[in-house]
C-alpha positions as CSV (number, residue, x, y, z in Angstrom):
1,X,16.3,145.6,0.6
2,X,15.3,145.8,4.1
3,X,17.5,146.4,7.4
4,X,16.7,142.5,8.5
5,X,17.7,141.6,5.0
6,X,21.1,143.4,4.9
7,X,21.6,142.0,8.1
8,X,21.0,138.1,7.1
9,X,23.2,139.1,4.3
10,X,26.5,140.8,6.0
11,X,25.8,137.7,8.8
12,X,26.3,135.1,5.8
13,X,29.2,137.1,4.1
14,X,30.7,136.7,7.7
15,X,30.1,132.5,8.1
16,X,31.5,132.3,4.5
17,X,34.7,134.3,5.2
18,X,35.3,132.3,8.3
19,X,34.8,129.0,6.7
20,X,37.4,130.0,4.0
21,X,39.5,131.1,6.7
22,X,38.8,128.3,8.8
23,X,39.7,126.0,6.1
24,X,42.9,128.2,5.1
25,X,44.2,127.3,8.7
26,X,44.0,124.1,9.1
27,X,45.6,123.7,5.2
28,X,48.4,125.5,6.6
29,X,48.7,124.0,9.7
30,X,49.0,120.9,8.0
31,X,51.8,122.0,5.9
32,X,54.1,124.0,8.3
33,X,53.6,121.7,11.1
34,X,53.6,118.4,9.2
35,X,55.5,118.9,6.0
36,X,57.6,121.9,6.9
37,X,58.8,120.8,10.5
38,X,58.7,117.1,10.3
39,X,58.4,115.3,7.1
40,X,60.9,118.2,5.3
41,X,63.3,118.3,8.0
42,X,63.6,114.4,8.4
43,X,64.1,114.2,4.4
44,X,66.8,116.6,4.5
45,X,68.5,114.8,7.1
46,X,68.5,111.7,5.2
47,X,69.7,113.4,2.4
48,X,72.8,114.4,4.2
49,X,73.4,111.0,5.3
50,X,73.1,109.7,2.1
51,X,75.5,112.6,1.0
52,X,77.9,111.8,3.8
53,X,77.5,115.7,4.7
54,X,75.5,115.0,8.1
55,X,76.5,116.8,11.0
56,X,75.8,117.4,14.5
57,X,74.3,120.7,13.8
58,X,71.7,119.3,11.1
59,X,71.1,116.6,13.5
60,X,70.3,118.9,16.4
61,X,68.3,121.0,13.7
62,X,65.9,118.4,12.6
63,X,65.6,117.1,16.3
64,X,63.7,121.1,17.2
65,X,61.8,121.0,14.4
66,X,60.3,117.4,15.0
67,X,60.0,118.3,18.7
68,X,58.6,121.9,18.1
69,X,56.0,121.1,15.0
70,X,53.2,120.4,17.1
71,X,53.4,123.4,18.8
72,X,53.5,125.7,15.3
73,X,50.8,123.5,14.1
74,X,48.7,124.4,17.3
75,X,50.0,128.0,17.0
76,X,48.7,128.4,13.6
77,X,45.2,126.7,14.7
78,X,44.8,128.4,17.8
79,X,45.4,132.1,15.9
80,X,42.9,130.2,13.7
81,X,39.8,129.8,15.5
82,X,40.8,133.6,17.5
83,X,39.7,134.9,14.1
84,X,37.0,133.0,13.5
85,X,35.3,133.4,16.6
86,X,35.6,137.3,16.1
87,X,33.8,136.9,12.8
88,X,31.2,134.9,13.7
89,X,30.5,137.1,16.6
């Protein structure tokens, strides 16, 4: 195998580790900042009301995490593309 070849070939193992990463990203940005902040924390508010267990506290809880899970999710994407753009340099 030639020098040019080995190259092509480490340059390809690179674009194929940072689609996979790429793609593990945005999966978890999906499920911390959509499921795990929002959806979940609305969920188990509703489950305390049904309950009868609600409280301020839970309220004020599930209030952060709505206001805060675009931020994570952005967080989480931003770290994201930082280490695909070092791989695909």
């Amino acid at each position: 195998m030639s020098k040019k070849d080995k190259k092509n070939l480490k340059q390809a193992v690179k674009v194929i580790l940072a689609i996979l990463i790429l793609i593990a990203g945005i999966g978890a940005a999906i499920y911390y900042g959509l499921w795990v902040m929002f959806i979940q924390a609305i969920l188990t508010a509703c489950a305390a009301f049904d309950a009868g267990t609600l409280t301020a506290t839970l309220v004020g809880w599930t209030i952060i995490k709505c206001l805060l899970a675009t931020t994570v999710a952005g967080l989480i994407l931003a770290v994201t593309s930082g280490i695909v753009k070092a791989l695909c340099e």
